[in-house]
Backbone and ligand atoms as CSV (ligand in chain L), in Angstrom:
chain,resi,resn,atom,element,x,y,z
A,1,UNK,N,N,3.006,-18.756,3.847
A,1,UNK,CA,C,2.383,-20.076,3.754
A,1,UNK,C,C,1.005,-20.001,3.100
A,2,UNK,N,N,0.239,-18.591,3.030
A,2,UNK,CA,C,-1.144,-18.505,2.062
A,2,UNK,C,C,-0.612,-19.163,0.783
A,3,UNK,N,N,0.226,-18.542,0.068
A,3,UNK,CA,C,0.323,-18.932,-1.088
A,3,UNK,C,C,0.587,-20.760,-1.476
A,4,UNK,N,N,1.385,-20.882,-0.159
A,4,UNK,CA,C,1.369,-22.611,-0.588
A,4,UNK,C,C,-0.308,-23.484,-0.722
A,5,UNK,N,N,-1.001,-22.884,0.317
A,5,UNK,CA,C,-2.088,-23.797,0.511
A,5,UNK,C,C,-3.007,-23.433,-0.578
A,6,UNK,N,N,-2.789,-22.107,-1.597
A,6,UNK,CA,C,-3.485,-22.132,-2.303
A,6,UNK,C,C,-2.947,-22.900,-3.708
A,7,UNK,N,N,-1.854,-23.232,-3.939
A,7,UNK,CA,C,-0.869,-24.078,-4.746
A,7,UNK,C,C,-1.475,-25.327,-4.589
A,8,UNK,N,N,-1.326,-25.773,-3.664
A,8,UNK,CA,C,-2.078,-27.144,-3.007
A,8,UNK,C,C,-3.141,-27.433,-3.654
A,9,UNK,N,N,-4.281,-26.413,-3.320
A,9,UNK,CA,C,-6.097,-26.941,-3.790
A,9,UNK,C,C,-5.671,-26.422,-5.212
A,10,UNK,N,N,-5.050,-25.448,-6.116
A,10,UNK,CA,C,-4.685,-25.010,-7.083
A,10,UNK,C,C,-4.396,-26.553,-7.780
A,11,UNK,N,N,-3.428,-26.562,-7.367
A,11,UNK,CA,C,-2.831,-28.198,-8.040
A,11,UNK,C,C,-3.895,-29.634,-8.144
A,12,UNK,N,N,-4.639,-29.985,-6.767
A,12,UNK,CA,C,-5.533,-30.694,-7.114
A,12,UNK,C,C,-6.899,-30.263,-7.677
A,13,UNK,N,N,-7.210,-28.814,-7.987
A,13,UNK,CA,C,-8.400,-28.830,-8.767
A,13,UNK,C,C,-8.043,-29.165,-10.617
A,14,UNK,N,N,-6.666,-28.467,-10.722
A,14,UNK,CA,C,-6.422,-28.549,-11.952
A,14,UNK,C,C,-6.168,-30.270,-12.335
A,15,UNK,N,N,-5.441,-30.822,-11.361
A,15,UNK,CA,C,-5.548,-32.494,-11.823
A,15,UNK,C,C,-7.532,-33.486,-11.543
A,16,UNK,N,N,-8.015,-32.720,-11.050
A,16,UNK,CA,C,-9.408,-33.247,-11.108
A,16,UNK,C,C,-9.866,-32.840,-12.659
A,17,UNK,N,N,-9.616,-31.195,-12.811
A,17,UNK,CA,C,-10.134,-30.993,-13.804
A,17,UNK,C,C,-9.513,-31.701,-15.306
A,18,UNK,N,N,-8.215,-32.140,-15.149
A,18,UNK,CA,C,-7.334,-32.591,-16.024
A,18,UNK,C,C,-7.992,-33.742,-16.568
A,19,UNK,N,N,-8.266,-34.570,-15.087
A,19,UNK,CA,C,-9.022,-36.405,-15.505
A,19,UNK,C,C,-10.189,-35.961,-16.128
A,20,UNK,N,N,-11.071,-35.693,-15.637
A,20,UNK,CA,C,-12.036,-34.714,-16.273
A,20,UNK,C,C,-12.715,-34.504,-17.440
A,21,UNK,N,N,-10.921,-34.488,-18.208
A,21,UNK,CA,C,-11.388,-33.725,-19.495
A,21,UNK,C,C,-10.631,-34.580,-20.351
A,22,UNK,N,N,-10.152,-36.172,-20.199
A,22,UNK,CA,C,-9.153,-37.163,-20.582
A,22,UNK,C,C,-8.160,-36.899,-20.457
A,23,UNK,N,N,-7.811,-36.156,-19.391
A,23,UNK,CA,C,-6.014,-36.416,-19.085
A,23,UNK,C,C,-5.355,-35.882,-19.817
A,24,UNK,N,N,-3.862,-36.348,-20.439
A,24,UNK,CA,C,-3.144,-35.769,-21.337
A,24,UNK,C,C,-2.087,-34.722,-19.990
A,25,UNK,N,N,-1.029,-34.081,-20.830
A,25,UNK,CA,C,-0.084,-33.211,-20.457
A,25,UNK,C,C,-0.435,-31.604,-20.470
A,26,UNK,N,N,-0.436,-31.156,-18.733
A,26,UNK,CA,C,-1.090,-29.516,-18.906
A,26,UNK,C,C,-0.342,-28.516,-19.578
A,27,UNK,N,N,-0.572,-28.148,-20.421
A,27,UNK,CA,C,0.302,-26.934,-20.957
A,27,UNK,C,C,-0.120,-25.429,-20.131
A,28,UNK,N,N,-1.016,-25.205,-20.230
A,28,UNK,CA,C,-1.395,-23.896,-19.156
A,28,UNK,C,C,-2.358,-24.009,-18.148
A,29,UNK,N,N,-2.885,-23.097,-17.602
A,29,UNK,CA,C,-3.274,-22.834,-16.489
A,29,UNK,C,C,-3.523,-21.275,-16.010
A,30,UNK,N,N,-4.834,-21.265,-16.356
A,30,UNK,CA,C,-5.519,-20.019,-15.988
A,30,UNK,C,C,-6.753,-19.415,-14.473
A,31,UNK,N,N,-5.746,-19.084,-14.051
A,31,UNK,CA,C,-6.655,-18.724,-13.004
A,31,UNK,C,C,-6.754,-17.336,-12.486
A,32,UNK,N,N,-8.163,-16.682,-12.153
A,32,UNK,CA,C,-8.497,-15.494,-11.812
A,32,UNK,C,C,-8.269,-14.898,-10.149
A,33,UNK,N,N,-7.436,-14.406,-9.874
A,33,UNK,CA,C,-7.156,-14.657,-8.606
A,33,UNK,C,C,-7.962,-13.019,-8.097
A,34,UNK,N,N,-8.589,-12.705,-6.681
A,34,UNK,CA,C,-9.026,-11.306,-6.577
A,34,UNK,C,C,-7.539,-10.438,-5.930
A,35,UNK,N,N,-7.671,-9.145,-5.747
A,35,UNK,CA,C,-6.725,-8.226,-4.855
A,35,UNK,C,C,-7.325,-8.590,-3.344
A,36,UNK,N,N,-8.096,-8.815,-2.993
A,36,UNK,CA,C,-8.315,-8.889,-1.824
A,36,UNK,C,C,-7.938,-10.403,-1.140
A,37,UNK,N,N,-7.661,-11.142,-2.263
A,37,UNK,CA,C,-6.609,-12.428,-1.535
A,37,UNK,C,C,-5.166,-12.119,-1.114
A,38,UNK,N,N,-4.445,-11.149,-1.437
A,38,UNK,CA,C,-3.437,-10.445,-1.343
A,38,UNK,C,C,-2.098,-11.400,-1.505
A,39,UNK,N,N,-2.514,-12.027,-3.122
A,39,UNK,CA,C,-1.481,-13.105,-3.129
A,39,UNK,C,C,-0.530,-12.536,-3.888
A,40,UNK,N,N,0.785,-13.126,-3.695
A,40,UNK,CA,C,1.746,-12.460,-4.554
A,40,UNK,C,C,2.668,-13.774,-5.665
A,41,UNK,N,N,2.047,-12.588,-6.693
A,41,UNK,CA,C,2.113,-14.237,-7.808
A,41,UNK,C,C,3.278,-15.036,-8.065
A,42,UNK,N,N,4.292,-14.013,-7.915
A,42,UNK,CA,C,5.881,-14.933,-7.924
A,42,UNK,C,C,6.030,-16.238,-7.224
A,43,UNK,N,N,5.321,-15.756,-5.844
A,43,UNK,CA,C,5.435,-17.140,-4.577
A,43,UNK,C,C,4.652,-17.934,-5.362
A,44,UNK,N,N,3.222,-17.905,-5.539
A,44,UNK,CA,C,2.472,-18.660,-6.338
A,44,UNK,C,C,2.942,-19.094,-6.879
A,45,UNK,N,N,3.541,-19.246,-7.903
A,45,UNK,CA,C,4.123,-19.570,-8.901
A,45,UNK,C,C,4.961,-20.766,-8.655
A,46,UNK,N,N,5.897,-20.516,-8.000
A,46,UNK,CA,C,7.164,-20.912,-7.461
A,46,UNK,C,C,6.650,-22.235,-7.134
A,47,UNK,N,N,5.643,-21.965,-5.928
A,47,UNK,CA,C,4.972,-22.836,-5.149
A,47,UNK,C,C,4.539,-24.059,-6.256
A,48,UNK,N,N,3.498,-23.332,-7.127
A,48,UNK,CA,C,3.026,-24.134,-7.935
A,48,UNK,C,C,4.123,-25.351,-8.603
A,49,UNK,N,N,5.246,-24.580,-9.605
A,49,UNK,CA,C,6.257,-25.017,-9.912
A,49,UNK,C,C,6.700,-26.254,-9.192
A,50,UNK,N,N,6.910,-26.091,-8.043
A,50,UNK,CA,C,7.284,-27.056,-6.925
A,50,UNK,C,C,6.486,-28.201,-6.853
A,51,UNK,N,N,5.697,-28.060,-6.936
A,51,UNK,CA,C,4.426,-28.718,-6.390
A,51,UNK,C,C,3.547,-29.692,-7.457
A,52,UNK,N,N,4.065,-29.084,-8.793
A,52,UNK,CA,C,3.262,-30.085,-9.494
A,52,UNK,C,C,4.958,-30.649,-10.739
A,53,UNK,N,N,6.232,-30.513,-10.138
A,53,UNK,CA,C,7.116,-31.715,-10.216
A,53,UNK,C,C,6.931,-32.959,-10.126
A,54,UNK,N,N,7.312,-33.400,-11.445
A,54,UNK,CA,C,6.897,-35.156,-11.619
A,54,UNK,C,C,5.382,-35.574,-11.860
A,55,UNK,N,N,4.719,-34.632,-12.023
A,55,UNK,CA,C,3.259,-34.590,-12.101
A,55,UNK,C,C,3.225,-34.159,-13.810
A,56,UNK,N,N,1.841,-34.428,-14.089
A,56,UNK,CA,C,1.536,-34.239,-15.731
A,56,UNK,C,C,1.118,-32.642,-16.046
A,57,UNK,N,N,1.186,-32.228,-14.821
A,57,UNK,CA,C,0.893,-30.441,-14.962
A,57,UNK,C,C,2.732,-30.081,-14.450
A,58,UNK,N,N,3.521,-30.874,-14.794
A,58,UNK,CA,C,5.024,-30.095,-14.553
A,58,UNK,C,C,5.732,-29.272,-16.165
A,59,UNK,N,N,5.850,-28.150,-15.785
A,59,UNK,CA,C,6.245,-27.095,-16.769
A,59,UNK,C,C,5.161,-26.580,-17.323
A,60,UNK,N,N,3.556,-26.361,-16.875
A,60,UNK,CA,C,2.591,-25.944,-17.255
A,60,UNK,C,C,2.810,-24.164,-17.193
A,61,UNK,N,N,1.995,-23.509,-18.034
A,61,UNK,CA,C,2.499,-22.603,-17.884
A,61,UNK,C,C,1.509,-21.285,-17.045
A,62,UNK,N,N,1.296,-20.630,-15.784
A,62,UNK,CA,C,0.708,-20.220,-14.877
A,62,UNK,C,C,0.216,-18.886,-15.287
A,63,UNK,N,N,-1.013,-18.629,-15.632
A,63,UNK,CA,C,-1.495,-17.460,-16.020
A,63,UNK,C,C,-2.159,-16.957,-14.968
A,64,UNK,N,N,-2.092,-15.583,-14.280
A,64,UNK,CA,C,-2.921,-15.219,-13.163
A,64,UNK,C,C,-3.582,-13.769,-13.708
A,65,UNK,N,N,-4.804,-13.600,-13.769
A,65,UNK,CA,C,-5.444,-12.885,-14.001
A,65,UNK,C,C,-6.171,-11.843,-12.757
A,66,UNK,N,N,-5.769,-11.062,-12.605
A,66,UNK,CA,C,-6.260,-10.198,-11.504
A,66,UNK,C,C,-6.866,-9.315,-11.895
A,67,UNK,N,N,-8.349,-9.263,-10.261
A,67,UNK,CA,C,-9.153,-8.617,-10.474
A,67,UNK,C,C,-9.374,-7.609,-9.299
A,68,UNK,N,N,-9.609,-6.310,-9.450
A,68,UNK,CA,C,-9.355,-5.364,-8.757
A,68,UNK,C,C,-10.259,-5.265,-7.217
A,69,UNK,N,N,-10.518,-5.522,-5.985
A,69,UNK,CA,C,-11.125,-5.461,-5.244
A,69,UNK,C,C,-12.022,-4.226,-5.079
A,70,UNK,N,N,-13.607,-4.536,-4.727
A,70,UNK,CA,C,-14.748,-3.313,-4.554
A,70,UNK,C,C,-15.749,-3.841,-3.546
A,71,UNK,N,N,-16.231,-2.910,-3.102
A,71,UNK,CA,C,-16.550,-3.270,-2.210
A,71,UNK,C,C,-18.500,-2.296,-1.857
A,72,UNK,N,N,-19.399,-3.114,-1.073
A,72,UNK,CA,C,-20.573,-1.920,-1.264
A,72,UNK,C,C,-20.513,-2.059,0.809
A,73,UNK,N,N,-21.227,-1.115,0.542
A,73,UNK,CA,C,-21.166,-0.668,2.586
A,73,UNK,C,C,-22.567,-0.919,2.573
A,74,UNK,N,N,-23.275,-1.714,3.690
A,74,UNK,CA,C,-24.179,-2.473,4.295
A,74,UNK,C,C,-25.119,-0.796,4.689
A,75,UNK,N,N,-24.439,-0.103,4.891
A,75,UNK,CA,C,-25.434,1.193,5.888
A,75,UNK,C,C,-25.653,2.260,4.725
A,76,UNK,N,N,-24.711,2.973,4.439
A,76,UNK,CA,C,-25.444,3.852,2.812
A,76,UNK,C,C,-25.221,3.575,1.886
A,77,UNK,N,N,-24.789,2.356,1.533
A,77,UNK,CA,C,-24.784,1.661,-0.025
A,77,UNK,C,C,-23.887,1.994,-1.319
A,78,UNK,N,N,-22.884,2.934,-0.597
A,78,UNK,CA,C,-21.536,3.233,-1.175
A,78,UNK,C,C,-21.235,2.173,-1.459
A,79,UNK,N,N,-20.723,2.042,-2.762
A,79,UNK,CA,C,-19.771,1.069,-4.150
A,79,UNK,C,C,-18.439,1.789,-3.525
A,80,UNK,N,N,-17.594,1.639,-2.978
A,80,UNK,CA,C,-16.134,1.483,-2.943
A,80,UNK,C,C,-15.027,0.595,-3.603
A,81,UNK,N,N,-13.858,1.227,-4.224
A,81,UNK,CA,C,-12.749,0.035,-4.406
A,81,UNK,C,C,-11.737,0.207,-3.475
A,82,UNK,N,N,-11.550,-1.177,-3.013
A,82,UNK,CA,C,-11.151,-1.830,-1.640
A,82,UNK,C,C,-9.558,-1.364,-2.101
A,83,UNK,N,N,-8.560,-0.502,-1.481
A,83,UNK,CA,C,-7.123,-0.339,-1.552
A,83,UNK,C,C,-6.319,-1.393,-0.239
A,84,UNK,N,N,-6.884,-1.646,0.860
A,84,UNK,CA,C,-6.373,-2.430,1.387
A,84,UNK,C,C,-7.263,-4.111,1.763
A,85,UNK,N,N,-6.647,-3.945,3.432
A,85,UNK,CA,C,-7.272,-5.232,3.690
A,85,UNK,C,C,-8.768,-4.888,4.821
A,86,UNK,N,N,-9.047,-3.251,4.953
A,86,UNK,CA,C,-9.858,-3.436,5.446
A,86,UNK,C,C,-11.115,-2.966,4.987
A,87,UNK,N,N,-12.599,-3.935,5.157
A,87,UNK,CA,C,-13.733,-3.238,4.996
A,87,UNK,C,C,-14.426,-2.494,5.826
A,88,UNK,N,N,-13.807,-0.781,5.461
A,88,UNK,CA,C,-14.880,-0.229,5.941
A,88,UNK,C,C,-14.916,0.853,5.175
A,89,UNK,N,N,-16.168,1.510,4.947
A,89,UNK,CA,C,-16.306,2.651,4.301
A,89,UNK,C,C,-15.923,3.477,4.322
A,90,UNK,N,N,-16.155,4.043,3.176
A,90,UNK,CA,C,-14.511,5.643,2.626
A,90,UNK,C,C,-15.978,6.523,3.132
A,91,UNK,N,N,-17.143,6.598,2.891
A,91,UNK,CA,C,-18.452,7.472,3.383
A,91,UNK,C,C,-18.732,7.766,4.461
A,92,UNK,N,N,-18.998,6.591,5.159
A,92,UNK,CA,C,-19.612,6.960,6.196
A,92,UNK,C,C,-19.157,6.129,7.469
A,93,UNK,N,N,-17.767,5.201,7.134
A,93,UNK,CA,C,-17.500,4.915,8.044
A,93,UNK,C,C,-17.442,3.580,8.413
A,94,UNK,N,N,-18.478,2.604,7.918
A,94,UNK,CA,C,-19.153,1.491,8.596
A,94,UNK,C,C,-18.495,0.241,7.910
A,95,UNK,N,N,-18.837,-0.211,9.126
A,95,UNK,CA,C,-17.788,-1.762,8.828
A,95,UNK,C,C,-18.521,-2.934,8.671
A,96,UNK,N,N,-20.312,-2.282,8.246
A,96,UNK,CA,C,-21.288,-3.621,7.688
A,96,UNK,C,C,-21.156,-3.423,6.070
A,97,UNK,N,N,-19.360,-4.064,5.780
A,97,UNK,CA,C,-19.129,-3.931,4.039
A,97,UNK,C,C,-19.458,-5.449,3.768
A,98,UNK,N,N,-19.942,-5.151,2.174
A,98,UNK,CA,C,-19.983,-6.941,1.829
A,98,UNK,C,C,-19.048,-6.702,0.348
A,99,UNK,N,N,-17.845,-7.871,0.379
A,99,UNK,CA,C,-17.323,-7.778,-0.801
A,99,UNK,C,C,-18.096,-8.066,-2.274
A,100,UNK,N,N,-17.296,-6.886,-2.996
A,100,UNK,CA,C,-18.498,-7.185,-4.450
A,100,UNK,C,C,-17.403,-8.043,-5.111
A,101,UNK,N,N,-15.741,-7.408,-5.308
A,101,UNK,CA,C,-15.201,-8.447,-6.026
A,101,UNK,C,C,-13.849,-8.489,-5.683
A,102,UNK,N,N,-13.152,-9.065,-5.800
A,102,UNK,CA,C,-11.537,-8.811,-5.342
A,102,UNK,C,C,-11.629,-10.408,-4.209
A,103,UNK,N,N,-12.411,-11.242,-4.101
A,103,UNK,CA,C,-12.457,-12.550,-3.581
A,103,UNK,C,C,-11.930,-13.625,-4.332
A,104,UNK,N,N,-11.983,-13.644,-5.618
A,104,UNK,CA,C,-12.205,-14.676,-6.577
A,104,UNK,C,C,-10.542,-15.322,-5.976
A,105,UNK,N,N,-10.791,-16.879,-6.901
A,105,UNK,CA,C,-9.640,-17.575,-6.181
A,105,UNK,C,C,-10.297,-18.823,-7.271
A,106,UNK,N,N,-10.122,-18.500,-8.724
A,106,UNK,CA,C,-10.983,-19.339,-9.659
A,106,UNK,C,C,-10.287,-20.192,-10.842
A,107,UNK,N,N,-9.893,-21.158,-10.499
A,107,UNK,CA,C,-9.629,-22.182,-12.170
A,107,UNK,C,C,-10.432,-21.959,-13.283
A,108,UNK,N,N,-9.821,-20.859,-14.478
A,108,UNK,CA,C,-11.183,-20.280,-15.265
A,108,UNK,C,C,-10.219,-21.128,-16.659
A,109,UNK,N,N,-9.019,-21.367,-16.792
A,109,UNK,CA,C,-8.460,-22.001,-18.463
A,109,UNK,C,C,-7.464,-23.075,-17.808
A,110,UNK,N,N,-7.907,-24.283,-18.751
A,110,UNK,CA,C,-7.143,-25.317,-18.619
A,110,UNK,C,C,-6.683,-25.476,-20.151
A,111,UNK,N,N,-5.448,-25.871,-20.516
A,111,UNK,CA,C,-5.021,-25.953,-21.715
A,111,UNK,C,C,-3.980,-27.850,-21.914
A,112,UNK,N,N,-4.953,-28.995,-22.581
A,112,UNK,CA,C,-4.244,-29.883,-22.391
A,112,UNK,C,C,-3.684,-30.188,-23.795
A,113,UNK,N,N,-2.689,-30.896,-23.393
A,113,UNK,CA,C,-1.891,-31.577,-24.644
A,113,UNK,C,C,-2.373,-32.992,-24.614
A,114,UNK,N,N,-3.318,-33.497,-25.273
A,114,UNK,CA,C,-3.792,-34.873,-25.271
A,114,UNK,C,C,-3.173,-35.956,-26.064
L,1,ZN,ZN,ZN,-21.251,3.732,4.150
């Protein structure tokens, strides 16, 4: 069900951004998604597909751009890249991590047919 609710705000940012920009018919759809959302793009997709039926973004075409999760540790300042879902350091241990990137969840290309 992650993947639907992100289909959801997915779908109404791209029709905000659509009016936006005068409307017209979406041909693509670019968005930067991180590894640390741990989405899996097929469902996405699908979801999307579903979801923007009968709508002016139906048969748009879904580009997902992924970006690798990293991570820095709060206590010795180790740069880590994040392999799962948890933050804590490969150094020293500590679980005061702050994500550097692998968050994103970003509408970065809209492509309209006006
Ligand atoms: Zn550390």
């Amino acid at each position: 069900m992650h993947e639907l609710s992100i289909a959801q705000a997915l779908v109404e940012q791209v029709e905000a951004a659509r009016l936006a920009n005068g409307g017209g018919r979406v041909v693509s759809v670019e968005i930067r998604v991180g590894e640390w959302r741990q989405v899996v793009p097929e469902i996405l997709k699908s979801y999307f597909d579903h979801l923007s039926k009968g709508t002016p973004m139906e048969a748009a075409r879904l580009e997902i751009d992924h970006v690798a999760a990293s991570a820095r540790c709060g206590s010795c300042s180790e740069v880590f890249a994040l392999d799962d879902i948890f933050l804590i350091c490969p150094a020293c241990g500590s679980r005061a991590c702050e994500l550097l990137t692998g968050g994103e969840l970003d509408l970065v290309g809209l492509e309209l047919d006006t």
